[in-house]
C-alpha positions in Angstrom: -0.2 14.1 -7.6 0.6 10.3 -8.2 4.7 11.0 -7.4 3.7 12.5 -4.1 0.8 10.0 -3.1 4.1 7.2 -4.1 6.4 8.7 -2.0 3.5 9.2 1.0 3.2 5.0 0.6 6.7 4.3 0.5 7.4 6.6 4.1 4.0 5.0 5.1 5.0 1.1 4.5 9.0 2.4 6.5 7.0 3.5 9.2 4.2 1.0 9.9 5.6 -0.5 13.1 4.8 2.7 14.5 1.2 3.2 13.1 0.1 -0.6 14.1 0.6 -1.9 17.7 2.4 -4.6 18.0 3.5 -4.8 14.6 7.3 -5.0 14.5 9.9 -3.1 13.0 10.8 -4.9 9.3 14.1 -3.7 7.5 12.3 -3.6 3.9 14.9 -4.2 0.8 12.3 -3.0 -1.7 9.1 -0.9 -1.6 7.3 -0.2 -4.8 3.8 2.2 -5.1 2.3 1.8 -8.4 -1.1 3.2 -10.4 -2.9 2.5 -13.1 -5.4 5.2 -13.7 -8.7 4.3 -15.5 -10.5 7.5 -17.5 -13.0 5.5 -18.4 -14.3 4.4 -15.1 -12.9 7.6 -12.9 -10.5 5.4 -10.9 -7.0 5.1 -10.1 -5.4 1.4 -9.2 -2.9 1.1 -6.5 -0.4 -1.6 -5.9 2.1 -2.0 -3.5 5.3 -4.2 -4.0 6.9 -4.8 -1.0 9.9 -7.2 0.6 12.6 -7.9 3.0 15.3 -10.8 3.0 14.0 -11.4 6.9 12.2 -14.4 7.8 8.8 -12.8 7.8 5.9 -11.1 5.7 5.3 -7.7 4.9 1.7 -7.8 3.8 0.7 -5.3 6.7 3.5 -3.0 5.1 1.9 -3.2 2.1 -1.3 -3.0 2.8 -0.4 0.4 4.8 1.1 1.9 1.8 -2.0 1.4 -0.7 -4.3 2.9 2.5 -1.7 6.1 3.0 -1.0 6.4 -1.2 -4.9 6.3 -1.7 -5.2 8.7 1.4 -2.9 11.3 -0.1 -4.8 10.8 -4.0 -8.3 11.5 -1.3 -6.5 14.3 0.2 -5.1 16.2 -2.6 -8.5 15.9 -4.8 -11.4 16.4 -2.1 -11.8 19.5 -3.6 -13.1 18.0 -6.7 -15.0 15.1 -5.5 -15.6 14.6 -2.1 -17.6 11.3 -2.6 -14.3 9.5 -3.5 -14.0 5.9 -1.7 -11.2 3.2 -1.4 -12.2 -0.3 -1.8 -11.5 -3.5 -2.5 -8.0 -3.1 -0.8 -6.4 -6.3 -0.1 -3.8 -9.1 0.1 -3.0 -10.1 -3.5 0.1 -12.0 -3.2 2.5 -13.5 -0.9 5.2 -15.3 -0.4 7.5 -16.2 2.7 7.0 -15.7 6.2 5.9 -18.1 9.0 2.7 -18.8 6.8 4.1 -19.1 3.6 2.7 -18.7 0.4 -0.4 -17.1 -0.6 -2.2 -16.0 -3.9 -5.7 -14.5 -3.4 -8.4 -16.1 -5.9 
């Protein structure tokens, strides 16, 4: 289940310029889709590595391949637990860009 929810996030971050207007097309060097599972607490992390040598970020990129990797994880277990929920998805890191640097707190 995890190797197909990671390859659902990694077509999902390629293809965001066409799932968010106005968001342009990015030619991405590296995309990574990474979980840490949690028994103990019934949840699976998600973390999405993603960058480019362009001038720009690619936090909406990465941001669309957690929501499309967790998607496909909801997708593929519904039938188990229909009361699943994603939260808490967000900007961790980033660096480059017009903006520049950022570290969420």
């Amino acid at each position: 289940m995890l190797g197909i929810a990671r390859i659902a996030g990694i077509m999902a971050a390629k293809k965001t310029s066409e799932l968010i207007p106005l968001c342009h097309p990015l030619a991405l060097t590296r995309v990574a889709v990474d979980f840490a599972p949690d028994a103990a607490s019934a949840s699976i992390t998600c973390r999405a590595t993603v960058e480019t040598v362009g001038p720009t970020g690619v936090e909406m990129e990465a941001l669309t391949a957690v929501q499309v990797a967790l998607l496909t994880i909801y997708d593929m277990c519904k039938a188990v637990d229909r009361a699943m929920v994603m939260t808490d998805v967000r900007v961790l890191e980033k660096h480059g860009g017009k903006s520049g640097s950022f570290v969420n707190p």
